[in-house]
C-alpha positions in Angstrom: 0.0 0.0 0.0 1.2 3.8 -0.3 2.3 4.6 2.9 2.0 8.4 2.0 -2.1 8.0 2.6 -1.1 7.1 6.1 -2.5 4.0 7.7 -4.2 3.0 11.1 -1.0 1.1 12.1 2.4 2.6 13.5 5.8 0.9 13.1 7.5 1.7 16.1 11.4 1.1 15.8 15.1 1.8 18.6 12.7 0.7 21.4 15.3 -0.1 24.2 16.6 -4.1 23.6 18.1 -4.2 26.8 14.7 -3.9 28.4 15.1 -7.1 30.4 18.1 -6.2 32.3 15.7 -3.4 33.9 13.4 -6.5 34.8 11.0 -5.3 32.3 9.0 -8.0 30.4 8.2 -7.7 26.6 4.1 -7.8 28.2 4.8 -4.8 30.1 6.2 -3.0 27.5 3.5 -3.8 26.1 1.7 -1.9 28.6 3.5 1.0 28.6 3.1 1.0 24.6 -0.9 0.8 25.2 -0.5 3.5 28.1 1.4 6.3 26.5 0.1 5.6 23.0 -3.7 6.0 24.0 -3.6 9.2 25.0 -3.3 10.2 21.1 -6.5 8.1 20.4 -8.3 4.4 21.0 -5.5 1.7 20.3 -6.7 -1.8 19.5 -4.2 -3.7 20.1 -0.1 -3.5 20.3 2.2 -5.7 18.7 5.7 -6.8 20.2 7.9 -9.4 20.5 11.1 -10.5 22.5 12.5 -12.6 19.5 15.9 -11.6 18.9 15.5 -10.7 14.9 12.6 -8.5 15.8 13.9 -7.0 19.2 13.8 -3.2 19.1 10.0 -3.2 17.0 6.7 -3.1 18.0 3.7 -2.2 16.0 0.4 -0.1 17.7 -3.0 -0.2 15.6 -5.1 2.9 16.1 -8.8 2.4 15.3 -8.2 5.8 12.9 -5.6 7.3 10.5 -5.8 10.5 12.0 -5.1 9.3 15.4 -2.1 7.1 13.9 -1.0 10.3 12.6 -1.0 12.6 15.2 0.5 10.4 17.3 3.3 9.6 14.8 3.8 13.5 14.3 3.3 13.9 18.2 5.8 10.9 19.5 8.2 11.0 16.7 11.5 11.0 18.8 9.9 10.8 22.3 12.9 9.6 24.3 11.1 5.8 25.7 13.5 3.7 28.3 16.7 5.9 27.0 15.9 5.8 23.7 14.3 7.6 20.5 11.5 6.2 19.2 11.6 6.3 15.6 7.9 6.0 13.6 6.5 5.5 11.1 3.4 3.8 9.1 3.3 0.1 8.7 3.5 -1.2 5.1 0.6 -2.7 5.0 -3.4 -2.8 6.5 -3.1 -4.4 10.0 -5.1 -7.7 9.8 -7.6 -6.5 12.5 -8.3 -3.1 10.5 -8.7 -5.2 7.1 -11.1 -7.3 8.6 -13.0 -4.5 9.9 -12.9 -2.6 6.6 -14.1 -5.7 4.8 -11.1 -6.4 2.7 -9.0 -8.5 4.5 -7.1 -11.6 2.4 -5.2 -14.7 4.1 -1.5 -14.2 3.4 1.1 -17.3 3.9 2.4 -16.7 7.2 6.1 -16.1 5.7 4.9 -12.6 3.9 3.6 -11.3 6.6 6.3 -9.8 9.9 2.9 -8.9 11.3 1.2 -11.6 11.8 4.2 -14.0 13.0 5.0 -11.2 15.5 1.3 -11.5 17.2 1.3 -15.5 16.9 4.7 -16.2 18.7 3.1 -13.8 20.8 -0.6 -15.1 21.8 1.7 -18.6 21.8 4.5 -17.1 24.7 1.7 -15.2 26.7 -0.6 -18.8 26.3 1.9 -20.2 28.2 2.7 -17.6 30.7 -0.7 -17.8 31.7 -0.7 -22.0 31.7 1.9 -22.2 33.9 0.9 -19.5 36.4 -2.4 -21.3 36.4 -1.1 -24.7 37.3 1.0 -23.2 39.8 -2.6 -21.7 41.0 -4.0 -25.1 40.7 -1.6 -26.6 43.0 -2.0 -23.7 45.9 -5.4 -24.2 45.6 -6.4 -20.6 45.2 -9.8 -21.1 43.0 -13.3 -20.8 44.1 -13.2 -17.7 45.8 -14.9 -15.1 43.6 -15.2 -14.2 39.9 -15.3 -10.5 40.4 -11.4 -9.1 40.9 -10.9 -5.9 43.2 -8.2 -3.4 41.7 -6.7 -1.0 43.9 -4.3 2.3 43.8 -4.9 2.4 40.7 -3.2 6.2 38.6 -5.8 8.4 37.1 -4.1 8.1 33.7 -5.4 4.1 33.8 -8.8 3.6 31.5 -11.3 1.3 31.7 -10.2 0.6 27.7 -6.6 0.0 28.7 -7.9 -2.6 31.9 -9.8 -4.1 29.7 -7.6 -4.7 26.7 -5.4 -6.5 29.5 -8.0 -8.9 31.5 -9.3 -9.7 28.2 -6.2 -11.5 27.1 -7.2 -14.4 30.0 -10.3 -16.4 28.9 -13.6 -16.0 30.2 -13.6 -12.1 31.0 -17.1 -10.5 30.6 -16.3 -6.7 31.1 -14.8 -4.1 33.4 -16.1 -1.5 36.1 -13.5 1.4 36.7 -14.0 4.3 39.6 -11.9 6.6 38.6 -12.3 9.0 40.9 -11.5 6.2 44.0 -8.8 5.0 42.3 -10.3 1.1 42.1 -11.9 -0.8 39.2 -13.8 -4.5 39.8 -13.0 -7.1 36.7 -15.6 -10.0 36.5 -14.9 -13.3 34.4 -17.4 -16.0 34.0 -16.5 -18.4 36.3 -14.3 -18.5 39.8 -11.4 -20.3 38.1 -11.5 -17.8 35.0 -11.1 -15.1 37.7 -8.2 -17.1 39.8 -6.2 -17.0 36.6 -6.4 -13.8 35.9 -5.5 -12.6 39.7 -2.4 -15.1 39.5 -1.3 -13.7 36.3 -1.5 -9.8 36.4 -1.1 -9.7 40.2 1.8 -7.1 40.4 1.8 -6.2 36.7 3.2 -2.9 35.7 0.6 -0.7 33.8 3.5 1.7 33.6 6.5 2.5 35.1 5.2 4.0 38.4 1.7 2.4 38.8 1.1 -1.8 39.1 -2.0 -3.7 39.5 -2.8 -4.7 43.6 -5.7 -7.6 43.0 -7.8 -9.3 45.5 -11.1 -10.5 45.1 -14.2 -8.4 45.4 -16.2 -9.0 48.5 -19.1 -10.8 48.4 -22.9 -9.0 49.6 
């Protein structure tokens, strides 16, 4: 496509590799991607990947051109993690927006950085979240409650952004946020759907000053 008509997807590139050595994972910086990016517009979804040949890249899907835009001209060189982010539009129609638009065509795997980047992943998150929940299994932390309690949460987090992230774990049916008090209640389907959730994103960094405390809601 013509990158010169702009497009709803960023290509994000000199994103700090030596992230881990801070203790940082590549799902917080996912995070902070979905954090600092959605306050130029609604983000549906950011891609990026620990692999070493794609280390550096991330990709972040606006739901409009105009906000991929003025983000791009807002963020161009914004100093991230010690280093200057360099943008600029994706080659080609995210998947998610060419599904959306209605013109949306399978593509072998190989042609396609996009798409590999968000399998390997779905697949390394997949089993972040299998092994957390066996290791909830064995503790026997289920059955308590499928509605989650977050607390201390900053004024900058959105009921979009909390949502985005408990709806990676199966079984999430929607989010409550009080701003104002600082707290937001997540409810899944089902007590073990909620257990997994708490085990995995206990502790998670929405950004660099601000991580997720999670209990579960009281009952009554």
């Amino acid at each position: 496509m013509d990158t010169e008509d702009g497009n709803e997807t960023l290509y994000i590139q000199n994103l700090n590799e030596k992230i881990k050595s801070q203790g940082k994972t590549h799902i917080e910086m996912k995070g902070f991607l979905y954090q600092l990016f959605s306050h130029y517009g609604t983000v549906l979804d950011v891609i990026n990947q620990s692999q070493y040949r794609m280390r550096g890249q991330a990709f972040v899907i606006f739901d409009t051109k105009q906000e991929a835009e003025n983000a791009m001209r807002l963020l161009q060189g914004y100093y991230f993690y010690g280093k200057s982010m360099k943008l600029s539009y994706a080659q080609h129609k995210s998947d998610i927006i060419a599904k959306r638009d209605g013109v949306y065509i399978e593509r072998p795997s190989s042609y396609s950085t996009e798409k590999r980047l968000e399998f390997f992943n779905r697949l390394k998150l997949k089993n972040s979240i299998k092994h957390r929940s066996d290791l909830g299994t064995t503790n026997g932390t289920f059955g308590s409650n499928n509605i989650l309690f977050l607390e201390r949460l900053e004024g900058s987090v959105s009921e979009a952004f909390l949502g985005n992230i408990f709806g990676l774990y199966p079984g999430f049916k929607e989010v409550r946020l009080v701003s104002e008090k600082g707290v937001a209640f997540v409810e899944y389907y089902d007590n073990e759907e909620a257990a997994k959730a708490l085990i995995g994103l206990n502790g998670f960094k929405v950004s660099p000053t601000c991580q997720l405390f999670i209990t579960y809601a009281k009952r009554g």
